[in-house]
C-alpha positions as CSV (number, residue, x, y, z in Angstrom):
1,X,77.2,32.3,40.0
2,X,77.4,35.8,41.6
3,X,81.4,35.2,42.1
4,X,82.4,33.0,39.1
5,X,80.7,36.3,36.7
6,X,84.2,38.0,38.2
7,X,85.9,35.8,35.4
8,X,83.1,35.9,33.0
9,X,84.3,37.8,29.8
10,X,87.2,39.8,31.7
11,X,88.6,42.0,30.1
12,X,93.0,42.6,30.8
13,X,92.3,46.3,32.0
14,X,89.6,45.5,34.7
15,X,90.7,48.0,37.1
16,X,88.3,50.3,35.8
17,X,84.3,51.9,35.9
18,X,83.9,50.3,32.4
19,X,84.3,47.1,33.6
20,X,83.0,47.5,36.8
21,X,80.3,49.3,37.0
22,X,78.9,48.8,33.2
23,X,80.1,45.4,32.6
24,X,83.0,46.4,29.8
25,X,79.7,47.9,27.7
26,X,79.6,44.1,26.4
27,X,76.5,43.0,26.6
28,X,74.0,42.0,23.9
29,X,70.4,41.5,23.3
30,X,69.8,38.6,25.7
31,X,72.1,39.6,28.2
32,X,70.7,43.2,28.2
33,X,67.2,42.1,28.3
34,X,67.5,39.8,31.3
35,X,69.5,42.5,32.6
36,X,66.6,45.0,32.3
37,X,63.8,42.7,33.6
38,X,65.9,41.5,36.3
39,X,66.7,45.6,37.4
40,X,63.0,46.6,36.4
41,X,60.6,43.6,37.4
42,X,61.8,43.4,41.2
43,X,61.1,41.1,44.5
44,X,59.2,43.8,45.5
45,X,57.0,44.0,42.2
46,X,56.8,40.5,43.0
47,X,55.3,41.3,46.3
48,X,54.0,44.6,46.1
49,X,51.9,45.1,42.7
50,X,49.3,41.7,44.1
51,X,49.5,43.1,47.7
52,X,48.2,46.5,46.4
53,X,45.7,44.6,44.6
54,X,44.7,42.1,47.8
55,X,44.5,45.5,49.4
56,X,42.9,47.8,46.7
57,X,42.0,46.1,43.7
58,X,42.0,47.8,40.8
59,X,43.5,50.5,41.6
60,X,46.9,48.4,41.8
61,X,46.8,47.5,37.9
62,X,48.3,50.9,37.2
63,X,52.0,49.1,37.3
64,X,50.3,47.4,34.1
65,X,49.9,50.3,31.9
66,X,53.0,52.4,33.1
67,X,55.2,49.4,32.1
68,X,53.9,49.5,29.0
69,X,53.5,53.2,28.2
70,X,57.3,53.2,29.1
71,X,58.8,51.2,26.0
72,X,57.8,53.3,23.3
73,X,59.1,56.8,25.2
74,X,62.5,54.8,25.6
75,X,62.7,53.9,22.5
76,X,63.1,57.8,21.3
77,X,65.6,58.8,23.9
78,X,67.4,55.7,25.4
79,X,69.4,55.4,21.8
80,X,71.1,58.6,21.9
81,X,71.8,58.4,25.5
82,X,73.5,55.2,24.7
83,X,75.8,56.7,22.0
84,X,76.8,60.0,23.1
85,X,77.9,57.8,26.4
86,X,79.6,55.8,24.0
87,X,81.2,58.6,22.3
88,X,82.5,60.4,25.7
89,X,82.9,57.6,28.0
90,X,80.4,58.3,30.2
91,X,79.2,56.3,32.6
92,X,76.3,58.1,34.6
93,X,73.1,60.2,33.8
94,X,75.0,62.9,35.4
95,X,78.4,62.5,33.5
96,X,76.0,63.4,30.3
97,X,74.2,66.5,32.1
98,X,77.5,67.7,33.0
99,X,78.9,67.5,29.3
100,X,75.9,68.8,27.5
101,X,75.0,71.7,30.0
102,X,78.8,72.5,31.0
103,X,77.4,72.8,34.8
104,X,79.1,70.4,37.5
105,X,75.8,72.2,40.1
106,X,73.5,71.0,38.0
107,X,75.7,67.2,37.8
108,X,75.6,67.4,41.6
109,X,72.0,68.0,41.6
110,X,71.3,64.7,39.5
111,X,74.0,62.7,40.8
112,X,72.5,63.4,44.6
113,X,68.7,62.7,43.4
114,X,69.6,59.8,41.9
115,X,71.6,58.3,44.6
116,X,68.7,59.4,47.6
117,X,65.9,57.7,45.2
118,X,67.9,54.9,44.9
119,X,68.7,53.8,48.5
120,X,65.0,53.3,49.8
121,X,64.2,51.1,46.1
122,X,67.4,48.7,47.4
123,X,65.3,48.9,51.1
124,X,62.5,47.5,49.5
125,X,64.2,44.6,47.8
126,X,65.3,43.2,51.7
127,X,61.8,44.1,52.5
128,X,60.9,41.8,50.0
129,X,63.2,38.9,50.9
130,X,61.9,39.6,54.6
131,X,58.4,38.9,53.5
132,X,59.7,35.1,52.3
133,X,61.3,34.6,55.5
134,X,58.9,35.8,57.6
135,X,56.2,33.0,55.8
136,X,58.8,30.0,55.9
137,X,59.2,30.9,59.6
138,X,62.9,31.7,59.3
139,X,64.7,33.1,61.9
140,X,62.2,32.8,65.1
141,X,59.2,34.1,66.3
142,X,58.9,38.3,67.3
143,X,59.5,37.5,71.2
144,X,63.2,35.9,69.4
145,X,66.3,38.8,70.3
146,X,66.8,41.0,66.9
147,X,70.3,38.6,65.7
148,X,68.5,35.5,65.8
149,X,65.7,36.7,64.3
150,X,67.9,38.8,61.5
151,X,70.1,36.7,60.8
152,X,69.0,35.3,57.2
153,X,68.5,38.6,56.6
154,X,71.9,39.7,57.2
155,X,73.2,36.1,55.5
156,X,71.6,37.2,52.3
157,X,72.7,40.6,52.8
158,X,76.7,39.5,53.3
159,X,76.1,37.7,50.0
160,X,75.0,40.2,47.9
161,X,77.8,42.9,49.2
162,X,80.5,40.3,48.2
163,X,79.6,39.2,45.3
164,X,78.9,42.6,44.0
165,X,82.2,44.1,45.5
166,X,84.0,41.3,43.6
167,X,82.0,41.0,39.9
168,X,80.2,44.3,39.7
169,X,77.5,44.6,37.1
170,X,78.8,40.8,35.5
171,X,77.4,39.1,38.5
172,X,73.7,40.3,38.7
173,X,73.4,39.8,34.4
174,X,75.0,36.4,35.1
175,X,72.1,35.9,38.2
176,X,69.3,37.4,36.4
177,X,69.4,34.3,34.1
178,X,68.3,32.1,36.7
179,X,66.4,34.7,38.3
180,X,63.8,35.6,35.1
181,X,63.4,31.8,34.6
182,X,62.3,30.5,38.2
183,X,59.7,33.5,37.7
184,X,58.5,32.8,34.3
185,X,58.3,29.2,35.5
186,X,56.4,30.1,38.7
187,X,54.0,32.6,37.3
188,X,52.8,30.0,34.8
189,X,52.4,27.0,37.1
190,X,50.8,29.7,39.5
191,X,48.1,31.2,36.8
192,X,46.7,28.0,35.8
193,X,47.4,25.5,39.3
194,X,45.8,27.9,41.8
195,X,42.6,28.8,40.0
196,X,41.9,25.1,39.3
197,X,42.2,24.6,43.3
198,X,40.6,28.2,43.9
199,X,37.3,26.7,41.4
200,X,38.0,28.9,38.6
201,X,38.0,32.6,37.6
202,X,34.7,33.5,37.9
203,X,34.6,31.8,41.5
204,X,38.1,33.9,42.2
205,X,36.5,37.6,40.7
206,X,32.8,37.2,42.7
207,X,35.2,36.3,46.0
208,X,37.2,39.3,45.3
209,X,34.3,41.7,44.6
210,X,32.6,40.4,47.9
211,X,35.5,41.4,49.8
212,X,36.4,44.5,47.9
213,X,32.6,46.0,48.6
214,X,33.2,45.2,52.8
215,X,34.1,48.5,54.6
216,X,37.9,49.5,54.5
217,X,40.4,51.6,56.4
218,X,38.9,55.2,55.5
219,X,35.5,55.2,57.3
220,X,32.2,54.7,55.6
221,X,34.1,53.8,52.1
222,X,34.7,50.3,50.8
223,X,37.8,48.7,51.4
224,X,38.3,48.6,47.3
225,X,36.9,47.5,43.8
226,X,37.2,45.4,40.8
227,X,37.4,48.1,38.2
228,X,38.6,51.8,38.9
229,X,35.5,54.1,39.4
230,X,34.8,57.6,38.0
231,X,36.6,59.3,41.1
232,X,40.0,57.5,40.7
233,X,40.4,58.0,37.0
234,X,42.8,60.7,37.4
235,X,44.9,59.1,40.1
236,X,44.7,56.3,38.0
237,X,46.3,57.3,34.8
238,X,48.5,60.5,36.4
239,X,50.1,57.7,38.7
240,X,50.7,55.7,35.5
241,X,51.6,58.3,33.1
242,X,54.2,59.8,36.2
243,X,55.7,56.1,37.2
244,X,56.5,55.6,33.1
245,X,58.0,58.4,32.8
246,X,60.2,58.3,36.4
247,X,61.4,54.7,35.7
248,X,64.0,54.8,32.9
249,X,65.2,58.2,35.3
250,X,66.5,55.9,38.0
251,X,70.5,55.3,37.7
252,X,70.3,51.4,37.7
253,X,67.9,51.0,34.9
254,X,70.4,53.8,33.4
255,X,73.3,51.6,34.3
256,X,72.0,48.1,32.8
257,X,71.4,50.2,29.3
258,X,74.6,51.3,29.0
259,X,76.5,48.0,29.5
260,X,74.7,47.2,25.9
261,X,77.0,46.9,23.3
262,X,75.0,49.0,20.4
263,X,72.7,51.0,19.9
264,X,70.4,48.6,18.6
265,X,70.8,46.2,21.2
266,X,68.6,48.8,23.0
267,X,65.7,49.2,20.8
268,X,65.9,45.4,19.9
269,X,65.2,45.7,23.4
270,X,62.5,48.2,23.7
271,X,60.0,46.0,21.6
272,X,60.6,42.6,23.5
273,X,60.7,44.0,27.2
274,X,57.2,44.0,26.5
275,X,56.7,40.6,27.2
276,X,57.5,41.1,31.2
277,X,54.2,43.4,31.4
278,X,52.3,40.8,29.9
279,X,54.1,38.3,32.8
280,X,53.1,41.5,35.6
281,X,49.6,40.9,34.4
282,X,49.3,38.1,35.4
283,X,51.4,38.3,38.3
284,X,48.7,40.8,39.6
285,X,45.8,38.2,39.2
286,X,47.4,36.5,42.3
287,X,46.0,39.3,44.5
288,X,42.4,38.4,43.7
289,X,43.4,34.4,44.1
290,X,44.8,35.3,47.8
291,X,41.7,37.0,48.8
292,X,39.7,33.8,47.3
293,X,41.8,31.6,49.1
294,X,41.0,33.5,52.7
295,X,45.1,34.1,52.6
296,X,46.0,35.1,56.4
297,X,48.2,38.0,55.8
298,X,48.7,39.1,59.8
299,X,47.8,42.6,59.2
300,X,50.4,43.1,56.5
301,X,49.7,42.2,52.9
302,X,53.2,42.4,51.8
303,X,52.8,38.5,53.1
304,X,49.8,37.6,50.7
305,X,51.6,36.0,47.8
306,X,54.4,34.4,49.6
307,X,51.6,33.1,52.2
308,X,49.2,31.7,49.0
309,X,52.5,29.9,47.4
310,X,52.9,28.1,50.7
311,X,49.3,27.9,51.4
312,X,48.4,26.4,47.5
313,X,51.6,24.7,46.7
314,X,53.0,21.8,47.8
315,X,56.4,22.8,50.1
316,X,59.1,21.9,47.5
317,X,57.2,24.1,44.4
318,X,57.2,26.8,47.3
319,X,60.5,26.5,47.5
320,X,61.0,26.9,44.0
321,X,58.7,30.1,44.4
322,X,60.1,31.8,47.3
323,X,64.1,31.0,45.6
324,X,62.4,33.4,42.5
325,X,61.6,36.0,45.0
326,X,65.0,35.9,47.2
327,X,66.9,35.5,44.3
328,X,64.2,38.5,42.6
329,X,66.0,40.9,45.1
330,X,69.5,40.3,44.8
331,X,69.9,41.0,41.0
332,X,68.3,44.7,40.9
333,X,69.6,45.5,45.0
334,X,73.3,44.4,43.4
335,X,72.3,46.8,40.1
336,X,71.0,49.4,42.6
337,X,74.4,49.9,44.5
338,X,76.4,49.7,41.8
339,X,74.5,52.8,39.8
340,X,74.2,54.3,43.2
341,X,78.2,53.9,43.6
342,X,79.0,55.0,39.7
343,X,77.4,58.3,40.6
344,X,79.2,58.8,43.8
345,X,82.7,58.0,42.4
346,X,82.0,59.9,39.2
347,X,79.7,62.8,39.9
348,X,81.2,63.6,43.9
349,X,84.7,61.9,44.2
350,X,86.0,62.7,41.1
351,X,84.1,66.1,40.1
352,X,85.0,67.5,43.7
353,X,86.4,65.9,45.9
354,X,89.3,64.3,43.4
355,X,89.7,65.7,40.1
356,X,93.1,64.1,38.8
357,X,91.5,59.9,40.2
358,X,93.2,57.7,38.2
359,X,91.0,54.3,36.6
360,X,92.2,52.5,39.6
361,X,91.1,54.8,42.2
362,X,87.8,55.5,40.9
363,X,87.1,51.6,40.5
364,X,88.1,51.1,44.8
365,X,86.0,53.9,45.5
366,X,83.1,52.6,43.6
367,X,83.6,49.3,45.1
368,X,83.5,50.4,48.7
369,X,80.9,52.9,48.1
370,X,78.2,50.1,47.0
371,X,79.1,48.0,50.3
372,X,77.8,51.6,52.2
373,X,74.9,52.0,49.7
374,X,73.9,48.4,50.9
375,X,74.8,48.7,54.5
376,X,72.2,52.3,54.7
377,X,69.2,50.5,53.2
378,X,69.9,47.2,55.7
379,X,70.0,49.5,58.5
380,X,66.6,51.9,56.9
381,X,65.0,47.7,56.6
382,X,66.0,46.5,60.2
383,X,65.1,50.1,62.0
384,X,62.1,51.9,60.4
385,X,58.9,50.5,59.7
386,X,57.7,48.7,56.7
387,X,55.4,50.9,55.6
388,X,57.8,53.9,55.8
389,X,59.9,52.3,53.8
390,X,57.2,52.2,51.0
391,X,56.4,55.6,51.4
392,X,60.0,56.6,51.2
393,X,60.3,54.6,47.5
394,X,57.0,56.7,47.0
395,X,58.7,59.4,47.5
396,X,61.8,58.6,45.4
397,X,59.7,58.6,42.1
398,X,58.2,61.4,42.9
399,X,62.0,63.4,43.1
400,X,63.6,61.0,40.4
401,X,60.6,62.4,37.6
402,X,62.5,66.1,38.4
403,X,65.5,64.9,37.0
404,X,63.9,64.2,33.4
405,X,63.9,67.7,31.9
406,X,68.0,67.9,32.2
407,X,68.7,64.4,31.1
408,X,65.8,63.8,27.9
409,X,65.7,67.1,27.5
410,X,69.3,67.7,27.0
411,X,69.3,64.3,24.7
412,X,67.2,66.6,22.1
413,X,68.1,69.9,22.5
414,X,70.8,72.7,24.1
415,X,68.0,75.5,24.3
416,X,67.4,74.8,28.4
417,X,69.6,76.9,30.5
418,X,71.8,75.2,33.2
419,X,70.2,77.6,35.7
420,X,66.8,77.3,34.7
421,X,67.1,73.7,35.0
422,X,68.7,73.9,38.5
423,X,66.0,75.9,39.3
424,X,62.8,73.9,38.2
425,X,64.5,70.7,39.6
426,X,64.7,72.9,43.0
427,X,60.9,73.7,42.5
428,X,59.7,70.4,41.8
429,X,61.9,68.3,44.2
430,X,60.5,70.9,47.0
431,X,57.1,71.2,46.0
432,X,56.8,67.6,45.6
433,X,58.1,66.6,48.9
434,X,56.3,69.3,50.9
435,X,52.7,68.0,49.1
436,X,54.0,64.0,50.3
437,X,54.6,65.5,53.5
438,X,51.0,66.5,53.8
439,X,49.6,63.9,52.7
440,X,48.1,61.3,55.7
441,X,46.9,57.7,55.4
442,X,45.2,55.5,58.8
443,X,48.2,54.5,59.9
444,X,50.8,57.8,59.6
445,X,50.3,61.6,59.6
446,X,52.8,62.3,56.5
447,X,54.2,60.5,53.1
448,X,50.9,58.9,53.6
449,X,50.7,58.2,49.9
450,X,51.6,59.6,46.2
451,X,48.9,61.3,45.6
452,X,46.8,64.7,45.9
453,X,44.5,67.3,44.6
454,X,45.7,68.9,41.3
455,X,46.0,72.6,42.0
456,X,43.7,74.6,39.6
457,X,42.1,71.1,38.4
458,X,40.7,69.8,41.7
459,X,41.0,66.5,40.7
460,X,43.4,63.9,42.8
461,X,46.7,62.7,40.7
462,X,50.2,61.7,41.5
463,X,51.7,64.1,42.9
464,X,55.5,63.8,41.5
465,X,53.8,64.6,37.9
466,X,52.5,67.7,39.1
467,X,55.7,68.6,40.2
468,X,57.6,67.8,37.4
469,X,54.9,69.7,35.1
470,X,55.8,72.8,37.6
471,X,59.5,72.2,36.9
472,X,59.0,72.7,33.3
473,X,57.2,75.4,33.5
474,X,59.9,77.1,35.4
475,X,62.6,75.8,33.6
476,X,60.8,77.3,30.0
477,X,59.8,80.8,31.9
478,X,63.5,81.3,33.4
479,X,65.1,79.9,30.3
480,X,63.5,82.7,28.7
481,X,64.3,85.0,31.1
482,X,68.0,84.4,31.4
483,X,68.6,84.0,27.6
484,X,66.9,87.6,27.1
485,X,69.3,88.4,30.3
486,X,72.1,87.3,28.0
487,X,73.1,85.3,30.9
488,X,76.5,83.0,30.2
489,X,75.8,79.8,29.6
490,X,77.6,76.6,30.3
491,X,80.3,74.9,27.4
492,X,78.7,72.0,25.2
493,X,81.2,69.4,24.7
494,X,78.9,67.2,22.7
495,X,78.3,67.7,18.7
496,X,75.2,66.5,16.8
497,X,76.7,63.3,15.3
498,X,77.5,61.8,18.8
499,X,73.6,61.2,19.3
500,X,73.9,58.6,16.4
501,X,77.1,56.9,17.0
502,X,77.4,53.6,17.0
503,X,79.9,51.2,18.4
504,X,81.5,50.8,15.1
505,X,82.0,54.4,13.9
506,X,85.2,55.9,13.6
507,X,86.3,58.2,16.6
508,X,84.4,56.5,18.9
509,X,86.4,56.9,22.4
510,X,84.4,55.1,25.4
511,X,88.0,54.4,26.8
512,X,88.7,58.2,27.5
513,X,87.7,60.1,30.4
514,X,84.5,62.3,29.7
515,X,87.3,65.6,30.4
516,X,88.9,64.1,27.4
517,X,86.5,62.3,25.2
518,X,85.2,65.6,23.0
519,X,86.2,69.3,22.0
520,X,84.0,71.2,22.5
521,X,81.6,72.7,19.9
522,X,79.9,75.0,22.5
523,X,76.3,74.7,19.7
């Protein structure tokens, strides 16, 4: 499917980031939405959200409420993005930031953040299809030399670089049909067949609360428990709150919204996306049925729900199960690259390194810059630990979050100035990766985890929303500071009316290079 999307609604001009990279900006609701839930609802949610709860408990339903915090805040933003875009021809977060602020530093800044939070997420998604093949026993045994035992890794891997290189964006939305429906399919055969074998719910939760109340890692406190206590209420929701508003910052979920067609395709989409957090609840309960079901995880719970499927099921529904998951990674790692490439070719190649690219060139160097986006996170999967990898994606929504202030706050108003915003994305991305530095876990000395005391509130929370509140702060006090300064700002090529444009509207020109797209107003 991945190679026939190359002929799926080709356009004659295909030579091109429109095509390419955002699909021709042809999709509608359906397409878009199994677009989005196929880039947004991973492998490694798949994986990770019941491992954390197998390791944690409740503490691992935050993904719940963040995912569904996030719909109405896109909902005010994600339909102007979508039309100014439209309106200029842009194709990246940082093509917009560029236009609205007149600053190709501050471009740079989001166009590099974007592309380093973006490699370990594409890590993760191998890390994910390694889980699968490590419980079918693919591949050899750890005494096995690294090629042998690589080797379906690197098969899947060869398969999503060409199929990507030689569809773009077409082949994922094409995949993430099949993709959404094998895990709809097994999440509801899962949520009703296991807890009938397991003896029920209430058998599942007492099992789980047992386990949960057994000492853990950290010495002389429990391993978890069933419902977040007094102490973790601020992690809790901080981590929540933060994650929401981080995710709709990262260049691929930026990339599968503007391949919609309208701007109603997106809130259309806002208010049935929905129905994936309701399918992530559930998906979590599986973390409580593998602890029920004495799930041997081998010291690594990344293996608890691919281990219960072939534990509970019989082999050929496992099958069916581990297919979702493999087939779970390649749709958002094939999204990943391709954002990852679009703001290489746009916000490096062509703002500095290339200024007069032509369609043609920009689309090759897009192409063979997601074949090295994909080739860095095999090699950060098959040399670094696990764990590290995790941490690093921890890490990545911690400096994605500093981006928000230049790209939603631009979407409603001019008043930020360019430097100020360089500036608090300088503070937060530094003061967030310093605190992640120092914080330590039982098995590493630094990026331990995402969260730490709140200076001046003493409580713990996540620490990429302190950082981001410190950005803003900065950003407000130095925009101040430099306006009273009478400090030059940068050239607005946007005008009010392109934050309402729709496909239809006359004067519309998506087909012109953002240089060209808009005089500017300079409001």
């Amino acid at each position: 499917m991945g190679f026939l999307a190359a002929r799926w609604r080709k356009a004659e001009e295909s030579a091109n980031l429109d095509e390419w990279g955002l699909g021709g900006r042809s999709f509608g609701t359906w397409v878009t939405w199994f677009l989005l839930g196929g880039d947004l609802y991973t492998a490694y949610t798949f994986v990770a959200v019941p491992a954390a709860i197998y390791a944690a408990g409740a503490a691992g339903f935050f993904a719940v409420p963040y995912t569904i915090l996030v719909y109405p805040l896109i909902f005010t933003f994600l339909p102007r993005l979508w039309s100014v875009s439209h309106k200029h021809g842009y194709v990246t977060t940082s093509d917009f930031v560029r236009g609205r602020f007149g600053s190709k530093g501050l471009s740079l800044a989001v166009a590099l953040t974007g592309i380093l939070a973006t490699m370990p997420y594409i890590a993760l998604q191998l890390v994910g299809i390694q889980a699968v093949l490590d419980v079918m026993g693919i591949g050899g045994g750890e005494n096995t030399n690294w090629f042998v035992k690589d080797l379906p890794l690197l098969i899947a891997f060869a398969v999503l670089a060409a199929y990507t290189y030689s569809s773009g964006l077409r082949a994922p939305a094409l995949i993430a049909f099949v993709k959404d429906g094998l895990i709809y399919l097994v999440i509801a055969v899962a949520i009703i067949y296991i807890p009938i074998k397991l003896g029920g719910f209430d058998a599942i939760f007492d099992a789980a609360g047992k386990a949960f109340a057994q000492p853990g890692a950290v010495p002389g406190k429990p391993r978890g428990a069933l419902t977040t206590g007094p102490n973790a209420q601020w992690a809790y929701a901080t981590l929540a709150l933060g994650s929401a508003l981080a995710l709709f910052m990262y260049p691929h979920s930026i990339t599968a919204t503007l391949s919609s067609r309208s701007r109603n395709v997106i809130r259309r989409n806002t208010t049935i996306l929905p129905l994936y957090s309701l399918m992530l609840g559930l998906l979590a309960l599986l973390g409580f049925m593998a602890i029920k079901a004495g799930t041997d995880i081998q010291g690594n719970p990344q293996l608890a729900i691919p281990q219960l499927f072939e534990d509970m099921f019989p082999s050929w529904f496992s099958g069916v199960a581990f297919a979702a998951i493999g087939i779970g990674a390649l749709v958002p790692a094939a999204i990943m690259s391709i954002a990852a490439a679009n703001l290489f070719t746009r916000n490096v190649y062509k703002d500095f390194l290339k200024q007069d690219a032509t369609p043609e060139q920009e689309h090759k160097v897009a192409k063979l810059v997601s074949l090295l986006v994909k080739v860095g996170a095999l090699v950060f999967v098959l040399t670094m630990d696990k764990t590290v990898a995790i941490n690093f994606q921890l890490l990545g929504g911690i400096w994605i979050l500093q981006t928000m202030p230049s790209l939603v706050g631009g979407l409603f108003t001019r008043w930020f100035h360019r430097w100020a915003l360089l500036t608090g994305w300088a503070v937060g991305m530094l003061y967030g990766t310093l605190a992640a530095y120092g914080v330590a876990s039982p098995t590493q000395a630094h990026f331990g985890g995402s969260s730490k005391e709140i200076p001046g509130i003493g409580e713990i929370g996540y620490i990429g929303l302190t950082a981001f509140v410190l950005n803003v702060v900065v950003t407000v006090v130095l925009t101040f500071a430099l306006k009273a300064a009478k400090v030059p700002d940068g050239v607005d090529e946007t005008s009010p009316a392109d934050y309402t444009a729709d496909a239809g509207d006359a004067g519309v020109t998506a087909d012109l290079p953002p240089a060209t797209a808009g005089a500017p107003t300079g409001h």
